[in-house]
C-alpha positions as CSV (number, residue, x, y, z in Angstrom):
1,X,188.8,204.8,114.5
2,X,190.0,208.4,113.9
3,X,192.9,208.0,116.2
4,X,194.1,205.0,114.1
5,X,193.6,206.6,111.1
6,X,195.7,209.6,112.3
7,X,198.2,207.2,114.2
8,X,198.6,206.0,110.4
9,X,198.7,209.3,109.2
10,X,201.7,210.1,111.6
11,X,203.8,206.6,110.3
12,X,203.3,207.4,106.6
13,X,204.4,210.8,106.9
14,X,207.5,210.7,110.0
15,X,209.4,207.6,109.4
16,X,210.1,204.5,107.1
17,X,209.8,201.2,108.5
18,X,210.6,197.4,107.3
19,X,208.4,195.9,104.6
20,X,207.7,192.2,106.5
21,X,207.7,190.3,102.8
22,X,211.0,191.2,101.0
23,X,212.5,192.9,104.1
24,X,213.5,195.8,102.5
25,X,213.6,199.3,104.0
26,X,210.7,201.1,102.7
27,X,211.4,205.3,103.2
28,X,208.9,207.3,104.1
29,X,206.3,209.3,101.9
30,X,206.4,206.1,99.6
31,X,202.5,205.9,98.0
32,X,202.8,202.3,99.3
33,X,203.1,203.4,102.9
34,X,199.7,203.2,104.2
35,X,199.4,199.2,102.5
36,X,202.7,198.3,103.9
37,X,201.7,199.1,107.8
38,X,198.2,196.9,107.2
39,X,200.0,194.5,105.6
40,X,202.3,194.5,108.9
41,X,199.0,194.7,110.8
42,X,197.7,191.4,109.8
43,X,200.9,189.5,109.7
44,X,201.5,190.3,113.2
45,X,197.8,190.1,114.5
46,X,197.4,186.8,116.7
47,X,193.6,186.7,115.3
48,X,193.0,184.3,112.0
49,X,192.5,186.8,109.6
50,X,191.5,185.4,105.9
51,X,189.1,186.2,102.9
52,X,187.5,184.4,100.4
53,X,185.2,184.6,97.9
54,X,181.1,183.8,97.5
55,X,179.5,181.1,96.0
56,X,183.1,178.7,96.0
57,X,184.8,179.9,99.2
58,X,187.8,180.6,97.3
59,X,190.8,181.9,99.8
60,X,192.5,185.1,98.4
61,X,194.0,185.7,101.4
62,X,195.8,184.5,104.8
63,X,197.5,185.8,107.4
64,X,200.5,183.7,109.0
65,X,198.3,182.5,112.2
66,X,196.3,181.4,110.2
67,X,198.6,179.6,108.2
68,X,200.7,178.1,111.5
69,X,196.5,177.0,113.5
70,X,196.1,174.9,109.6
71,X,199.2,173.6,109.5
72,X,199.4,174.6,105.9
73,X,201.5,177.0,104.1
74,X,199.9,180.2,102.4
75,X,200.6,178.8,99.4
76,X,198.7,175.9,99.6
77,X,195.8,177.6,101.5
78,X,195.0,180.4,98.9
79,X,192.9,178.6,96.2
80,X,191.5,176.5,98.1
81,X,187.7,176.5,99.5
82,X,187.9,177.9,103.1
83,X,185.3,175.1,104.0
84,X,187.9,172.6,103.7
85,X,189.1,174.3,106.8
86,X,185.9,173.6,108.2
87,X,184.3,170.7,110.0
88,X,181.9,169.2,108.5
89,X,178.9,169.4,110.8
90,X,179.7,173.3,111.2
91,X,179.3,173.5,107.3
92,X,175.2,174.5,107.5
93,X,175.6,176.8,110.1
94,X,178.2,178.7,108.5
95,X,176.2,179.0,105.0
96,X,173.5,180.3,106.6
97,X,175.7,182.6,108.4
98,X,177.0,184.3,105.0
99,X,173.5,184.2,103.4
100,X,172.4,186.4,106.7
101,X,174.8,188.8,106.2
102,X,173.4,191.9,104.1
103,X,174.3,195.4,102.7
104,X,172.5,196.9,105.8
105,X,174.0,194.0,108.7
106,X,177.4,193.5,106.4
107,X,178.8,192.2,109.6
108,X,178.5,189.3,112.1
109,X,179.5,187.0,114.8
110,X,179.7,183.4,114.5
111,X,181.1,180.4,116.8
112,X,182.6,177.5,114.3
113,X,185.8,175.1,114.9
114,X,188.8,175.1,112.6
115,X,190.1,171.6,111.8
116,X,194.7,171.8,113.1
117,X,196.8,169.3,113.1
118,X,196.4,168.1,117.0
119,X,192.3,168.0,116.1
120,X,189.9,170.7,116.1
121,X,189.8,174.4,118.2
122,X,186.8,176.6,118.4
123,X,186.5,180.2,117.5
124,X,184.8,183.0,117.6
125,X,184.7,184.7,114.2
126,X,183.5,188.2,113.1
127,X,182.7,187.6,109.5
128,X,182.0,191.2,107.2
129,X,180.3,191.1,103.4
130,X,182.2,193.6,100.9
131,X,180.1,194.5,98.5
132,X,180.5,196.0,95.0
133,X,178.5,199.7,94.2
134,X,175.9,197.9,92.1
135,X,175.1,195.6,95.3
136,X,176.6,192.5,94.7
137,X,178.6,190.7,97.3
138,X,182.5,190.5,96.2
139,X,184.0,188.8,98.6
140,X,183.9,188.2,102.6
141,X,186.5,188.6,105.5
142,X,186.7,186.7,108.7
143,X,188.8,187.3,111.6
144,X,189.0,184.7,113.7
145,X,189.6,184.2,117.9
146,X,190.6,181.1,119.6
147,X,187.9,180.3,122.5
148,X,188.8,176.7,123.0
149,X,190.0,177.1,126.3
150,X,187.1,179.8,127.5
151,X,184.7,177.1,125.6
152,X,186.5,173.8,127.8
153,X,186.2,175.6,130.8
154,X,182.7,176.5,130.6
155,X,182.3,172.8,129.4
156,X,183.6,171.7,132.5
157,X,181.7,173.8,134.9
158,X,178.9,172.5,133.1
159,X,180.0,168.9,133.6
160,X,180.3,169.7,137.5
161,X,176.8,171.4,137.9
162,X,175.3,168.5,136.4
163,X,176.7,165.8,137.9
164,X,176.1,167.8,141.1
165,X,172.2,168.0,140.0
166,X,172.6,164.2,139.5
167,X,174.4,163.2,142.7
168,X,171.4,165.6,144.6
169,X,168.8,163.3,143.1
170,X,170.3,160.3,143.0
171,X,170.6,161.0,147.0
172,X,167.3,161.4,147.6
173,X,165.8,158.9,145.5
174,X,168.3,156.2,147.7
175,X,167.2,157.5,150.5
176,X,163.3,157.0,149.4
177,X,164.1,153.9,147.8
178,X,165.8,152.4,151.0
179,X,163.3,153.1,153.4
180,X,161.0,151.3,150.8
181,X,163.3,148.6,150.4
182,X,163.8,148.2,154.3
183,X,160.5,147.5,154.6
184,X,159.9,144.8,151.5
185,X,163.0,142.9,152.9
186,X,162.0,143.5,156.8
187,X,158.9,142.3,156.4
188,X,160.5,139.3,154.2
189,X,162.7,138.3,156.4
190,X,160.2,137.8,159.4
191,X,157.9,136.0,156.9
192,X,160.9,133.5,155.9
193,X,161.0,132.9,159.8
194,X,157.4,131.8,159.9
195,X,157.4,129.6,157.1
196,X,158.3,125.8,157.1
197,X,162.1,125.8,155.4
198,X,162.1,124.4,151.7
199,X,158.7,124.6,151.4
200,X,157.0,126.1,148.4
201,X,156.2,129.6,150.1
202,X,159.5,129.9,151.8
203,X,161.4,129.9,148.1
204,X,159.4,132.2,146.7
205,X,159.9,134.6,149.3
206,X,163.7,133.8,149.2
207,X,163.5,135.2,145.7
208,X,162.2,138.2,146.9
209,X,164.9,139.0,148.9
210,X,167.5,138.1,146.3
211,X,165.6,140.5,144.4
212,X,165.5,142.9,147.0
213,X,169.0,142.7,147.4
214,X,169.8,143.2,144.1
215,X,167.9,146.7,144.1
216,X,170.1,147.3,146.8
217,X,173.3,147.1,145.1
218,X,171.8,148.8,142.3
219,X,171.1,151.8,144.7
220,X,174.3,151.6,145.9
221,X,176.2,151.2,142.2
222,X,174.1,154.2,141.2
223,X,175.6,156.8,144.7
224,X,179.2,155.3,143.8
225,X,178.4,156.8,140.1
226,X,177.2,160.0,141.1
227,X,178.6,160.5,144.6
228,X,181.2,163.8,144.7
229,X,184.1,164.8,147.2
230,X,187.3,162.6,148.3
231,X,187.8,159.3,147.9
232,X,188.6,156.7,150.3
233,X,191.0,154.3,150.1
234,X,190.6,150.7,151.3
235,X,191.3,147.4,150.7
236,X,189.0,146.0,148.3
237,X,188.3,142.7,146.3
238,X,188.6,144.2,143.0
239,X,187.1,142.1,140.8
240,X,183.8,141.9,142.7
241,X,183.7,145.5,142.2
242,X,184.2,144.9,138.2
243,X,181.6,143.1,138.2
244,X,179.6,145.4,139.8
245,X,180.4,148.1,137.3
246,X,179.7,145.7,134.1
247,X,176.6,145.0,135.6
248,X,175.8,149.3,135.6
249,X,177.4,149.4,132.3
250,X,174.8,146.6,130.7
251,X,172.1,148.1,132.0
252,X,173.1,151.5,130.0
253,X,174.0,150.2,126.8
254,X,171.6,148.3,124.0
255,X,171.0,144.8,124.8
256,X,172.6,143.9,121.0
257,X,176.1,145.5,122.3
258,X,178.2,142.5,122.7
259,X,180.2,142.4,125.6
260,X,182.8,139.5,126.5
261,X,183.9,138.9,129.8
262,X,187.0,137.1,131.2
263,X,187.3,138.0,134.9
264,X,189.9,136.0,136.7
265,X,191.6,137.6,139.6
266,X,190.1,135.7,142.1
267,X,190.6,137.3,145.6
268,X,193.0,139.8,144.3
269,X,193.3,143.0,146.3
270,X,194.1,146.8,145.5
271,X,193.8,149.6,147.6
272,X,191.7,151.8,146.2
273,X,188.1,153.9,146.8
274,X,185.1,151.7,144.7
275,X,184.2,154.6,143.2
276,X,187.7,155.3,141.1
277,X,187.4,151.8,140.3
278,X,183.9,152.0,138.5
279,X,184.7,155.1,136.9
280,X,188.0,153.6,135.5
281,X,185.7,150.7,133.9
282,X,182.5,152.7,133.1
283,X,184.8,155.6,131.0
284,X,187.0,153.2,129.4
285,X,184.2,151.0,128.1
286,X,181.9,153.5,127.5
287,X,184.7,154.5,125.2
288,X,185.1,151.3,123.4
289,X,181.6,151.2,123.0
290,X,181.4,154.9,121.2
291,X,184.5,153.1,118.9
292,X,182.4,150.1,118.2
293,X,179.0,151.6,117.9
294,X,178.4,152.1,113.9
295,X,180.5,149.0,113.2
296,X,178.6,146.3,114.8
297,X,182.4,145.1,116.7
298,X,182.5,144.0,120.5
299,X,184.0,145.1,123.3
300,X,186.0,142.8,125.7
301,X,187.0,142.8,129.5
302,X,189.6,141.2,131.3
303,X,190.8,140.9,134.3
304,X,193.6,139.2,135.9
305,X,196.0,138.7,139.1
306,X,199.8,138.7,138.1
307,X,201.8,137.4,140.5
308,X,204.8,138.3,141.9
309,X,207.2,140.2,139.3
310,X,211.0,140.9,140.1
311,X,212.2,142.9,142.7
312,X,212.8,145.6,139.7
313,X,209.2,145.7,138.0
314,X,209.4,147.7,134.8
315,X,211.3,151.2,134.6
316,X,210.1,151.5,131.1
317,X,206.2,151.5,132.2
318,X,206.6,152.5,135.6
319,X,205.4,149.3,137.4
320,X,206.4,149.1,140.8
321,X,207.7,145.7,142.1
322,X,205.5,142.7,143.6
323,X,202.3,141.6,142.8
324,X,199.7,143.8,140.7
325,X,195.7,143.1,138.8
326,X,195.8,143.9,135.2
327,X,192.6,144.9,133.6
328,X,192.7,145.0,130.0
329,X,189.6,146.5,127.8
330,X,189.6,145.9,123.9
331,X,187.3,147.3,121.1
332,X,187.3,146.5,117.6
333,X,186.3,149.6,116.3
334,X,188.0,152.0,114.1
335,X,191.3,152.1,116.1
336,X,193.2,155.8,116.1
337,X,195.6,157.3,115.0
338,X,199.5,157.9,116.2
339,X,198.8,161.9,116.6
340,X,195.2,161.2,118.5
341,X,196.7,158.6,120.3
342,X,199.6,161.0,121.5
343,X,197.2,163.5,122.9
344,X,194.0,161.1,124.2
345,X,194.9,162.1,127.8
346,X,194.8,165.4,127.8
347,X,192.2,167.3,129.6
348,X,189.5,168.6,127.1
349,X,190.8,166.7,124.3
350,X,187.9,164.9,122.1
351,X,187.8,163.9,118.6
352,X,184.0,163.8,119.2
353,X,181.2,166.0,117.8
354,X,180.5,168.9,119.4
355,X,178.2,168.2,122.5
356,X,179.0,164.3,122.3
357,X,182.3,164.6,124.8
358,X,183.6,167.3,127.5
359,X,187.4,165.0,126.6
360,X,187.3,164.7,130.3
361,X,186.6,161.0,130.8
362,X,190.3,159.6,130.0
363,X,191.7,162.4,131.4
364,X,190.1,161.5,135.1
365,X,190.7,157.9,134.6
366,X,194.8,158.6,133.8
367,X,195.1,160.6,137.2
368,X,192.7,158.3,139.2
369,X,195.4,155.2,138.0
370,X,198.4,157.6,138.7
371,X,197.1,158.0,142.1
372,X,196.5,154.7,142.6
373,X,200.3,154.1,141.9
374,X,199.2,152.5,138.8
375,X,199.8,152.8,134.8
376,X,197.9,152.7,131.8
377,X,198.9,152.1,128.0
378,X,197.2,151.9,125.0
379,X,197.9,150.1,122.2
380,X,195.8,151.2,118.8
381,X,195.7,149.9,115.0
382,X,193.5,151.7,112.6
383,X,190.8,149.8,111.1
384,X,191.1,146.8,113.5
385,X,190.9,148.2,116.9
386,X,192.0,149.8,120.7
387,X,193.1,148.1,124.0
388,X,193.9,150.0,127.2
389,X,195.7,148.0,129.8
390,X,195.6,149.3,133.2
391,X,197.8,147.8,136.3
392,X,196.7,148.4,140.0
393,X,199.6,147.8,142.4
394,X,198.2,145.0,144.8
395,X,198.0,144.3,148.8
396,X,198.5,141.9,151.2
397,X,194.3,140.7,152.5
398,X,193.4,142.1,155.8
399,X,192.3,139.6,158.3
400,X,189.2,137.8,157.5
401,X,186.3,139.0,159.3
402,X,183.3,137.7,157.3
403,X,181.1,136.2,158.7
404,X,179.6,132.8,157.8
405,X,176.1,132.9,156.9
406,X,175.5,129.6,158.7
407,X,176.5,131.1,162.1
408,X,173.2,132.4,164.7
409,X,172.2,135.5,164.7
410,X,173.3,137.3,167.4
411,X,170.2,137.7,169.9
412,X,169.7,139.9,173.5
413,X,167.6,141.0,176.1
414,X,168.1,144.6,176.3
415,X,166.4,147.5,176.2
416,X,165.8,149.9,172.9
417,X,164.2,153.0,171.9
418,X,163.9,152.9,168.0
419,X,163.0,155.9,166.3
420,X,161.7,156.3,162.9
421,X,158.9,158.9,160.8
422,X,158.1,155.8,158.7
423,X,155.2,153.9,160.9
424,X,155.5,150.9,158.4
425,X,159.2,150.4,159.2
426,X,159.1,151.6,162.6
427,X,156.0,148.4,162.8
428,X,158.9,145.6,160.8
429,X,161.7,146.8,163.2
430,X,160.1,146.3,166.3
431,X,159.1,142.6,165.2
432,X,162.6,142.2,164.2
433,X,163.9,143.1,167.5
434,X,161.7,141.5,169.7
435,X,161.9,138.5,167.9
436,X,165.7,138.2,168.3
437,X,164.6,139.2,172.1
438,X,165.1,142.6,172.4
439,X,162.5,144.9,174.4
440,X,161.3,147.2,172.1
441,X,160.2,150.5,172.5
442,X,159.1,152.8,169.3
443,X,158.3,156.3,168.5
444,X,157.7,158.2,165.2
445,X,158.4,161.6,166.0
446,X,162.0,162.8,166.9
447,X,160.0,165.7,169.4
448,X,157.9,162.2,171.0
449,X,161.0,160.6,171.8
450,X,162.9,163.0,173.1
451,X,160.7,163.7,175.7
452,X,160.3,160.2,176.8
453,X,163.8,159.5,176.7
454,X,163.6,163.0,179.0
455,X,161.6,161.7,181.2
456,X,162.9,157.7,181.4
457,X,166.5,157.9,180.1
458,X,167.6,154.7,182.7
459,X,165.0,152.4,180.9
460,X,166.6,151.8,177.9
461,X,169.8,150.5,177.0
462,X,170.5,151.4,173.9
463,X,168.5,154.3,171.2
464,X,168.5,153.7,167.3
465,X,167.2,156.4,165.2
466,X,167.1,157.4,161.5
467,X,168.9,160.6,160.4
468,X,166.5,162.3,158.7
469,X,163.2,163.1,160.6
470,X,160.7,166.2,160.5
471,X,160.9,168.9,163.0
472,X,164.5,167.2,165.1
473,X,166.8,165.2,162.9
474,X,168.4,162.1,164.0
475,X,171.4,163.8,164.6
476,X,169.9,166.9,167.0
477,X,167.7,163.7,168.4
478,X,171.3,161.9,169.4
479,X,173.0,165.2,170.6
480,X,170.1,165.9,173.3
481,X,170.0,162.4,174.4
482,X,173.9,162.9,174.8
483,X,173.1,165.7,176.6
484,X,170.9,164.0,179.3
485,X,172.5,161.0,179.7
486,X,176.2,161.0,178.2
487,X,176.6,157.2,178.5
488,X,173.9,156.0,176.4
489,X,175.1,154.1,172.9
490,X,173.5,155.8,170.0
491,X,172.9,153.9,166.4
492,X,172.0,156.4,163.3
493,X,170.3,154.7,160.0
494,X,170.0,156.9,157.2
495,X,169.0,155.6,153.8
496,X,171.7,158.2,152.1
497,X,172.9,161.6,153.5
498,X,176.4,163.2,152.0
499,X,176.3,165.7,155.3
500,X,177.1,162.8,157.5
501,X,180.4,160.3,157.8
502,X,181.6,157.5,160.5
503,X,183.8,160.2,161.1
504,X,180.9,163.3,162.2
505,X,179.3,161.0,163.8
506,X,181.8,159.3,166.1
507,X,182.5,162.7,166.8
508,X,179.1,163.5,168.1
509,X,179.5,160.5,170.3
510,X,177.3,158.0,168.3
511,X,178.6,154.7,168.6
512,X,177.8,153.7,164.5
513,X,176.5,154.6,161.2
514,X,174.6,151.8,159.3
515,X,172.9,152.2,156.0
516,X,169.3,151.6,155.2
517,X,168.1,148.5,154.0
518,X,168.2,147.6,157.5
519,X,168.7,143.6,156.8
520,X,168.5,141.2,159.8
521,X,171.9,139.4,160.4
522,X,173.8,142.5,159.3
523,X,171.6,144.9,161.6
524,X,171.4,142.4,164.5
525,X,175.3,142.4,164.3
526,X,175.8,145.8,164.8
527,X,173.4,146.3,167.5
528,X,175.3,143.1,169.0
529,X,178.7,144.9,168.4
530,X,177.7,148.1,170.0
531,X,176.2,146.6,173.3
532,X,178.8,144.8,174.2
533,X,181.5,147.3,173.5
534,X,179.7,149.0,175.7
């Protein structure tokens, strides 16, 4: 402080210098000096410098940053309360920031956004109390910082960490949940087997595997939610992965939420990984609902398969020639307007309250669509409502290769070592196998088979195993086998693991990756497939 002071000193006293308000030349040794170089000082400062006054908030003074983060001229801005400048839910916390401040702590830090034009920006303000000799506050002064970006990026990292956190436990609860389920529909499937078809115990238990599977997909709609790290493109009937999504999205919203659906793009394909897809639907909707929430409105999905457009497309919104799916989400909520509208996918941009939004969501969902060589617009009326139409460039259908449910399962007579900690599901597989004519050998320790596969590796033909076992996981199981006998085919089940791929394991030299719940025709297929590749 003594270096300013004598820095000041040294201006006042060696040169003259220009007055920034009537740009006049002001010589030096003028009594005025010392008020003209502050004066310059908080012009020029980049900080939000201001003052106003207890009790009203009455501005006395602005600087110009001030004046350019409002958007208001000083003219307009001194007089006024400086809580207009305020957002309303930070009003509380700044009152009892002033009433804190006291004669012996005059001065403070605070964290509270400023309402600007393009929405509001958070700042970190150091706030001082002047007070008159006979103790009485006169008057405070603020200088304010801009922290919005510090304040997004930390925002974000939090974001990550915790949808990390959440894809970590939704990955072990899948993998729980589908050793569980393996068992509940093994064991139902074999039962369906031994019961008289149509008969009154043979429906029920056809329920329970329609319920079964239906906790499947549930698992599976849950790890597409959470699941991080690159997507993968494929071809995929979009509008059964809608519906998947809506299904997620019901589940997470209250039952009184209306929700219309009009979903008709029949077989319609798009390239595209499943999970972009449900986070394009769950953001946007989740959206519409936070628009329609207070109001009572409804939120509407559609979905349709446009076919072939002119060999030109649409320069003005980008579309790219031939035939494309158009989903189209509408809310009737309070609509927004032109300036939010202009900004809405920006990264870290929310008109929400604070710790309601990270103004991430529409962000991801315009660069997931961009890299899907799609477009998005929005449309938006205040008072009656928002739509966001999305296009999806679509592809030719790969060949068919479903498989019709009528069709046998695929039986055999060969040999297999199955593998598996879980003596429940190690006891459903077995019967499985053998009853589709398999000879069936079982162990529930890793260590246990390895040694008997070290000590009779001709007697089987094939070795399934799940991934993750006590003491030797699936994948160390596979690579000793490997090691003693280089021809054997290797299956790995694993009810969820991010560690492993088709890819890592094809690598390794195991033959296929299948996911738990192990179901019969799909699990009697692969081990089909692999023998007689082999």
């Amino acid at each position: 402080m003594e270096a300013v002071k004598a820095c000041s000193r040294r201006i006042m006293q060696g040169c003259g210098f220009m007055d920034p308000y009537d740009h006049t030349w002001v010589p030096p040794g003028k009594g005025k000096t010392m008020q003209y170089v502050y004066r310059d000082i908080v012009e020029r400062s980049p900080f939000l410098i201001c003052r106003f006054l207890p009790g009203d908030g009455t501005i006395t003074l602005v600087n110009e940053a001030l004046c350019l983060c409002s958007g208001t001229p000083r003219e307009e801005l001194v007089g006024t309360d400086f809580f207009c400048l305020v957002p309303r839910e930070d009003h509380t916390l700044l009152r009892d920031h002033l009433v804190a401040l006291t004669r012996e702590n005059p001065q403070a830090t605070i964290e509270h956004a400023l309402l600007c034009p393009g929405g509001t920006r958070q700042y970190r303000w150091i706030t001082e109390a002047l007070f008159h000799h006979n103790g009485g506050i006169y008057e405070y002064q603020s200088i304010g910082q801009d922290i919005t970006e510090t304040k997004n990026q930390e925002t974000h990292a939090h974001h990550a960490q915790k949808m990390e956190a959440i894809g970590t436990l939704a990955g072990g609860i899948a993998h729980d949940f589908n050793n569980i389920l393996s068992g509940i529909l093994g064991f139902t499937e074999l039962a369906i087997m031994e019961t008289e078809q149509g008969s009154s115990i043979n429906k029920k238990l056809e329920h329970v595997i329609k319920s079964g599977n239906r906790a499947k997909e549930l698992i599976k709609q849950i790890l597409l939610f959470s699941r991080q790290g690159d997507d993968e493109k494929k071809p995929i009937h979009i509008q059964a992965v809608i519906e998947d999504a809506l299904k997620m999205l019901r589940a997470s919203l209250p039952s009184s939420q209306e929700i219309f659906q009009v979903l008709d793009a029949g077989d319609a394909i798009v390239e595209a990984d499943p999970t972009q897809i449900h986070q394009i639907v769950i953001n946007l909707c989740t959206n519409a609902y936070d628009a329609v929430m207070d109001t009572g409105g409804f939120i509407e999905v559609k979905l349709f398969h446009r076919k072939k457009r002119d060999r030109t497309g649409s320069e003005a919104t980008g579309e790219k020639p031939g035939s494309c799916v158009e989903l189209i989400v509408t809310d009737t909520g309070s609509g927004m307007a032109p300036q939010v509208m202009a900004r809405i996918f920006d990264p870290y941009y929310t008109t929400k309250e604070k710790g309601k939004g990270t103004g991430l969501g529409l962000a991801i969902v315009h660069g997931i669509i961009k890299g899907l060589g799609g477009t998005i617009t929005v449309q938006s009326i205040q008072g009656k409502g928002t739509t966001f139409s999305v296009l999806l460039p679509g592809v030719d259908p790969p060949g068919d290769d479903r498989t019709d449910e009528n069709t046998p399962i695929p039986t055999g007579n060969e040999r297999i070592l199955f593998v598996d900690d879980e003596e429940d599901l190690t006891d459903m597989v077995r019967q499985m196998l053998e009853l589709l004519g398999y000879h069936v050998t079982t162990r529930t320790g890793s260590i246990d088979a390895l040694e008997l596969f070290r000590t009779h590796a001709d007697s089987f033909d094939l070795v399934i195993t799940d991934l993750i076992m006590p003491k030797l996981t699936g994948e160390d199981l596979a690579r000793n086998i490997l090691s003693i006998r280089e021809d054997i085919p290797i299956i790995l089940c694993t009810g969820f693991s991010d560690a492993i791929t088709e890819e890592t394991t094809l690598a390794l030299g195991i033959r296929r990756l299948i996911m738990k719940p192990l179901v019969l025709r799909e699990f009697a297929q692969v081990i089909r497939s692999v023998l007689d590749t082999d």
